[in-house]
N, C-alpha and C positions, 0 to 999 in steps of 0.2 A: 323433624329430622335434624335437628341440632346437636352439632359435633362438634367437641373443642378436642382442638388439637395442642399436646404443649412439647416442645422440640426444637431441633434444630435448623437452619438454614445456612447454605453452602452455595458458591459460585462454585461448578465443576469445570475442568477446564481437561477436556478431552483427547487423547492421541489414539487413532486406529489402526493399527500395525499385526502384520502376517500372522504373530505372535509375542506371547508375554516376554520382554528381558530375563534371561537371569542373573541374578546378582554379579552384576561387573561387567555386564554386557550392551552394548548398544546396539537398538535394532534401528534402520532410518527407512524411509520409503514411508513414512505413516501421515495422516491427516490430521489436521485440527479441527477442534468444534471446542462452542465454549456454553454453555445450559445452565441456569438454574438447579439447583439442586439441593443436599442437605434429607438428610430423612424426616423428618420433622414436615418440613417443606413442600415436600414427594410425598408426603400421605393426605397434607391439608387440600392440595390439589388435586392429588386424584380424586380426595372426598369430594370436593369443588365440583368434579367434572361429572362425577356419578351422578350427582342430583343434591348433594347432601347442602345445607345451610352451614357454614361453617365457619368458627374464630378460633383465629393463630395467634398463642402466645410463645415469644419468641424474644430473642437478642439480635441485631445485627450492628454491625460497624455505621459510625457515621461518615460512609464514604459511600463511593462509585455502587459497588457493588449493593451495598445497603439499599441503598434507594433504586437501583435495578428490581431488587429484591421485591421491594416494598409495593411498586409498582405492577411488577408483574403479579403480584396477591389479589392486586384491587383489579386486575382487569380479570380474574378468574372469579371476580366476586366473591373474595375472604372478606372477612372482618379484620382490621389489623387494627384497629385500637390499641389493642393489647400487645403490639411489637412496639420493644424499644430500641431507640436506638442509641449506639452505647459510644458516649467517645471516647474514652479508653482504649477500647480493645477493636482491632480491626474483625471485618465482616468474616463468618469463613470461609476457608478455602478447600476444594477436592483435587486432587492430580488422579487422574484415573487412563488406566492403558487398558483399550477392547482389543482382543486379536479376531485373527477370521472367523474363529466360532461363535462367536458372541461372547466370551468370556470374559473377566474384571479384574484387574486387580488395581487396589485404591489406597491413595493415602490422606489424608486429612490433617490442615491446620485450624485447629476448632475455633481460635478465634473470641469473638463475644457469644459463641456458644458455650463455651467453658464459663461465663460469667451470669447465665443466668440462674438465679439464685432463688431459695425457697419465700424469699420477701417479695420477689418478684408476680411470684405466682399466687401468694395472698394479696398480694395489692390486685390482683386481674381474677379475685374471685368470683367478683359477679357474671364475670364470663360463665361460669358453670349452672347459673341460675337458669332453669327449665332444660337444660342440656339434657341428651338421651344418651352421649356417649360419651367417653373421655378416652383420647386416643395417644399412646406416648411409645417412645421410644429411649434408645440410651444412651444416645449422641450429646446430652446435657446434662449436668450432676445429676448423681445420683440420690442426695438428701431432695433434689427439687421434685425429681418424680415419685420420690415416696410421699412429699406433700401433696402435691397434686393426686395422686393415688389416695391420699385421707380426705381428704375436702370432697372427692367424688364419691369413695367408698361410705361417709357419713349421709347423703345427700340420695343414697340409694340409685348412684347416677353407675350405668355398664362403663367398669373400665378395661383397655385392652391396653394390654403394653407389648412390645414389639422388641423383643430381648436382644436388641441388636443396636451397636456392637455388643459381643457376647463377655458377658460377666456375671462374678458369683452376686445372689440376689438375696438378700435380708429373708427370713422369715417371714418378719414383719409385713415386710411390704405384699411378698407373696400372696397371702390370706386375704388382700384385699382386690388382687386381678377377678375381675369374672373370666376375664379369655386371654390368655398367654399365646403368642403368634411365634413360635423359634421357627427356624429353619431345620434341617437335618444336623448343620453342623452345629449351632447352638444349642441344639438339642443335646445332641452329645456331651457337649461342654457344661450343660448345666446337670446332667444325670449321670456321666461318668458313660452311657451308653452308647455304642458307637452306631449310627444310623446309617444302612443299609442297605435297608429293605423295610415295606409295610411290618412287618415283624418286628424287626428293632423299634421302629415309631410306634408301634403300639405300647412297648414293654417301656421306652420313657416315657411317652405321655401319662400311662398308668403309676407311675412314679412320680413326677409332677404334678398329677390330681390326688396323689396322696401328700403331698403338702400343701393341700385345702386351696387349690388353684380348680373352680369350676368346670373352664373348660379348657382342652389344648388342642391348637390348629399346629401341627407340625408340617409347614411347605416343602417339600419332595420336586421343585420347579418343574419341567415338563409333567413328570407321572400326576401331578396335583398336590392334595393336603390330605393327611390324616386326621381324622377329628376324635377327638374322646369325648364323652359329655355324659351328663344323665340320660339323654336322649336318645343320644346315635354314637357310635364306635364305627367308624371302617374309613376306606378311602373313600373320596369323591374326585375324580379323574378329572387331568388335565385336557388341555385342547392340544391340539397338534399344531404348531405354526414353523415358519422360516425362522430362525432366532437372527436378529442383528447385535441386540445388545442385549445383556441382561441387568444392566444398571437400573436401579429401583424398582423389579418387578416386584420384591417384597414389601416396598415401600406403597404401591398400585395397588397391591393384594390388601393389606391393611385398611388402605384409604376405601377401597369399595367394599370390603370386608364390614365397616362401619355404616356402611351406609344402610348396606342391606339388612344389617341387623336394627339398625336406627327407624327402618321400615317395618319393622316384626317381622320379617323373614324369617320360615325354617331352618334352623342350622345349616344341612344340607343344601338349600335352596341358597342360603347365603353365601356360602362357600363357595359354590358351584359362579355364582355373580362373581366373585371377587376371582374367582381362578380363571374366569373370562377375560378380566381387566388384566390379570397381568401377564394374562398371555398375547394379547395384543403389545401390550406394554416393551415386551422382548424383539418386536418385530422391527420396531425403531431407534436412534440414536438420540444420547441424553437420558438426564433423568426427570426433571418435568414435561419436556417436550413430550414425552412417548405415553404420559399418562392420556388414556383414551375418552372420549366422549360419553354418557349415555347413551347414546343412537347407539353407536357402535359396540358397546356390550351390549345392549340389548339382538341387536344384529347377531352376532354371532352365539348369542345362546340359540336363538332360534336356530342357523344353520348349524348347530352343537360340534 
């Protein structure tokens, strides 16, 4: 069950307030929290926590936050060989506001994430030796995860890229994901199709798999994910919880998303694990904090 994860890492720095500002407005009465985070980060951990064996290649500042960073990988039992750290460019940073509903909205100063670079990830090639998954994100150039995406795609190693934040994606690179993770809204964005309803996620994933992407997981958060594949087409239903936060339930989903399949899990069966994890994931505050156990997915499948 070996996962390399290549991505971003982010100190979030949290306010919980009634609800979201609008533009020019200030809301006060809100809390602080400050977590670990970064997508990149939130997927390597979740896989961490699922069961998976896992090395993070990665950029961070050589500061405060850097070495928070770094630390809290190794007490999750990452591999961090493969994180450097950059003194140029500081660590990055999240500003992120949750209102009552669990809801997000975020801003990001990327930091020595914007400078991890495709030489990077050739120098930390060996990390993909015997790997079952390669797991990325878009929080880091975009030339690095189309290398990373060749070096895996030549090696016969499953890649999943996690199209978020949302942008237009090469051809090239396409034809080399096995499993494409959008959300509803980057779905949209990447297909011109507005997402909905299981209807509309069917009609882009179907579009998406015709630009030679294997398979597509389109996330629907509560209702669950949509799957397209050779195998299975339909939903597989979420779980029902109290939402606190929804900060890296996508990031949760991925991360146990790779596990399950790094296991041979049935599509379906895998799904179903990962839409577990990031439904717990929603119940708490933070974005690494909230990533869950194994006990505890496994708990809650069984109580379904």
């Amino acid at each position: 069950m070996r996962i390399v994860v290549v991505g971003s890492s982010n100190t979030d720095m949290i306010v919980r307030v009634s609800r979201i500002p609008k533009p020019g407005e200030t809301v006060i009465g809100g809390t602080f929290a400050m977590a670990a985070g970064g997508k990149g980060a939130n997927q390597a951990v979740a896989a961490a926590r699922a069961g998976g064996k896992v090395t993070f290649i990665a950029r961070v500042g050589d500061d405060l936050f850097g070495g928070q960073a770094v630390q809290g990988f190794r007490k999750d039992r990452i591999h961090t060989g493969h994180i450097i750290r950059d003194r140029k460019h500081t660590s990055g940073v999240a500003l992120i506001i949750v209102d009552a509903k669990g809801e997000n909205s975020i801003a990001v100063a990327s930091g020595a994430n914007s400078a991890l670079c495709p030489t990077d990830v050739m120098q930390s090639r060996t990390a993909l030796t015997g790997a079952d998954i390669l797991l990325m994100q878009l929080e880091v150039p975009l030339e690095t995860v189309a290398v990373a995406a060749d070096l895996a795609f030549r090696r016969g190693i499953t890649v999943i890229l996690n199209p978020a934040p949302a942008r237009k994606l090469p051809a090239s690179l396409l034809r080399k994901i096995s499993i494409l993770t959008p959300n509803e809204h980057e779905a949209g964005y990447l297909t011109g199709i507005p997402v909905k309803s299981g209807q509309d996620a069917r009609k882009a994933a179907d579009k998406l798999r015709n630009r030679g992407i294997q398979t597509v997981l389109i996330t629907l958060g509560p209702r669950g994910a949509y799957v397209a594949s050779e195998t299975f087409n339909g939903m597989i239903s979420g779980f029902k919880v109290r939402p606190v936060d929804s900060t890296a339930a996508g990031d949760v989903f991925n991360g146990a998303l790779a596990v399950a399949l790094a296991e041979k899990k049935e599509i379906g069966d895998a799904v179903r694990f990962a839409n577990a994890a990031a439904a717990l994931s929603v119940t708490r505050l933070g974005a690494q904090p909230s990533a869950p156990g194994r006990k505890e997915i496994e708990l809650l499948l069984k109580r379904g």
